[in-house]
C-alpha positions, 0 to 999 in steps of 0.5 A, a space after each residue: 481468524 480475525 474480529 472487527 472492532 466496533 465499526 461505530 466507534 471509529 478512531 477518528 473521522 475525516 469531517 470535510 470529506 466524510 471518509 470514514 475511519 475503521 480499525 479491526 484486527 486483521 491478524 492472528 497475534 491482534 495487529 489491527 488496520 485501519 480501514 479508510 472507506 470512501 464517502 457515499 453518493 450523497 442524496 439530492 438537495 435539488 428541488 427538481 424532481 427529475 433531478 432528484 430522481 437521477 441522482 437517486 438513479 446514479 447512487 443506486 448505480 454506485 451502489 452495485 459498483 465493487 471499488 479498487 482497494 489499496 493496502 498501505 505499508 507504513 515506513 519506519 527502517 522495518 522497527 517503527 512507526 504504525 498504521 496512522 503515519 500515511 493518513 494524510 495520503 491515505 484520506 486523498 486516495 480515500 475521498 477519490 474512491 478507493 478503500 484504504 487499509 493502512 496495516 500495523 505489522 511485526 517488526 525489527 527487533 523483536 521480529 525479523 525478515 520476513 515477518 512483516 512480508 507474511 503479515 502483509 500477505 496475510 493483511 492482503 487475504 483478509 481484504 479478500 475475504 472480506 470484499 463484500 463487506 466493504 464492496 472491494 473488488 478483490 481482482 483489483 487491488 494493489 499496494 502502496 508503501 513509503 521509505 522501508 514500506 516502499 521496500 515491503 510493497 515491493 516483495 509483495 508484488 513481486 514474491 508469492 505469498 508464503 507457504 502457511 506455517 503453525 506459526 502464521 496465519 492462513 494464506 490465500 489459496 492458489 489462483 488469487 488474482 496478483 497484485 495490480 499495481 506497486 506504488 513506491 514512494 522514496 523506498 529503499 529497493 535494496 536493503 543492503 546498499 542502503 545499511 552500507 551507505 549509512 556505513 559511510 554517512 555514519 546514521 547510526 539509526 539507520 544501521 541500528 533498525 536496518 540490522 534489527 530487522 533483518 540481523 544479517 548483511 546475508 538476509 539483506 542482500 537476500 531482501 534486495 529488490 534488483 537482485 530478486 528482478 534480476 534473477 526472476 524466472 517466472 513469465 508473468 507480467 510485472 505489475 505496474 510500478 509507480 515511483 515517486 523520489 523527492 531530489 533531496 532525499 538524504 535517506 535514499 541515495 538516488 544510484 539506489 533507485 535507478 537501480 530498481 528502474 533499471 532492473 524493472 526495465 529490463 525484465 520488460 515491467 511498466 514503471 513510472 519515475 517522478 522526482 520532486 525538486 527541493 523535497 526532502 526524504 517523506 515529504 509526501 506525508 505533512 499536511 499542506 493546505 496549498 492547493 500547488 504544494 508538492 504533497 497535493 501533487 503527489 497524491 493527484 499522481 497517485 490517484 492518477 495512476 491507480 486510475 490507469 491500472 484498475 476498473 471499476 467492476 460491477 457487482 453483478 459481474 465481478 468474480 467473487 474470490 475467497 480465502 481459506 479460514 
């Protein structure tokens, strides 16, 4: 069971875009996401009354539309950083109309794999439940994640949710529509390729959180994203993949996610692959007020891609789907 924070009381609100900003615990041991919530149709200032009237009409016709949600996976090699680090993506995914929810999670070292996976399922179920409150359309949701996020994002869409335990919350029930679309921005697709290469470059901060996580090169290996596609039996489609790899990524190396290209590929899943020139490892999230910089390209390809893999769904329409409490 969760409880919503006072939602009159946001952390913070985005005043250019009137993007609203709510915090509520979605997890049983109080861990909290931050929901973005689109801006509303705002009223008419015309002074025709047709005009008025039609604005009126569309914002009405807004209102009995359900909107694509995206669940944020914040990076931080699985032992740092929260909810807030992807505001800046987040806020341009929001103002382009879609529901946001950027989620704090357990981490490495005091937790260990796969306990921000379950938390992210559980994160997925509580959306669920509470589409109709934040006029989310539960057939079309998807998720994004960056550098180690990236990574989380990708078991989500590509694993079931786990089996429910007395010690994690409640699961979805069986025909919960999957996941829509992957965004990976930088991710680290194989856990283990990764701990190795930073063996030889010696990020010792790398090895320390990667370790801390997942305690064993065995549980790494196990968490590998190319290995998992590689032995896939199910004959459900991948869900689309979008991958966005900065050329100058230090954290990543690049054979890394060519290899998740390559494994996607051949289980016949839909990827798209962009690479920023001259853009290091988490460009993606600094502010830049150029209108040309490499960040405002990337969330126009985001929303771009969200665009392509989901609808907009009427209420009257949509099918509702639940969860367990």
């Amino acid at each position: 069971m969760t409880t919503e924070l006072s939602a009159t009381a946001p952390s913070w609100n985005d005043t250019s875009t009137s993007v609203t900003f709510l915090d509520v615990v979605y997890h049983q041991d109080g861990y909290k996401m931050r929901l973005y919530v689109p801006p509303s149709s705002s009223s008419s200032s015309s002074s025709s009354v047709v005009a008025g009237e039609r604005e009126r009409e569309e914002g009405e016709e807004e209102k009995n539309r359900l909107r694509p949600a995206v669940l944020d996976i914040h990076g931080g090699t699985w032992t740092n950083l929260d909810r807030t680090l992807d505001v800046v993506c987040n806020t341009a995914l929001a103002h382009a109309g879609y529901v946001v929810a950027a989620i704090d999670f357990r981490m490495g070292p005091v937790h260990q794999h796969p306990a921000a996976s379950d938390d992210i399922h559980t994160a997925l179920d509580w959306l669920r439940h509470h589409a109709h409150q934040y006029r989310i359309d539960p057939q079309q949701m998807g998720v994004l994640g960056s550098s180690s996020g990236g990574h989380l994002a990708l078991l989500a869409g590509l694993l079931p949710p786990p089996a429910h335990t007395s010690d994690t919350p409640p699961v979805p029930e069986a025909g919960v529509p999957p996941i829509q679309f992957i965004v990976a921005l930088w991710p680290v697709a194989d856990p283990y390729e990764r701990y190795r290469y930073a063996q030889r470059v010696g990020r010792q901060d790398l090895i320390t959180n990667t370790k801390g996580y997942f305690g064993t090169e065995l549980a790494m290996k196990a968490a590998s994203i190319p290995r998992i596609l590689m032995s896939r039996t199910e004959t459900s489609p991948l869900p689309p993949l979008l991958i966005v790899k900065p050329a100058e990524d230090a954290n990543v190396p690049l054979d890394i996610t060519f290899d998740l290209v390559r494994c996607y590929q051949k289980n016949d899943g839909y990827v798209e692959y962009c690479s920023f020139p001259k853009q290091p490892h988490a460009f993606g999230l600094t502010t830049s007020r150029e209108e040309d910089s490499a960040t405002d390209r990337m969330n126009q390809l985001i929303i771009h891609f969200i665009q392509r893999n989901t609808t907009t769904t009427a209420t009257t329409t949509a099918t509702a789907t639940t969860s367990r409490e």
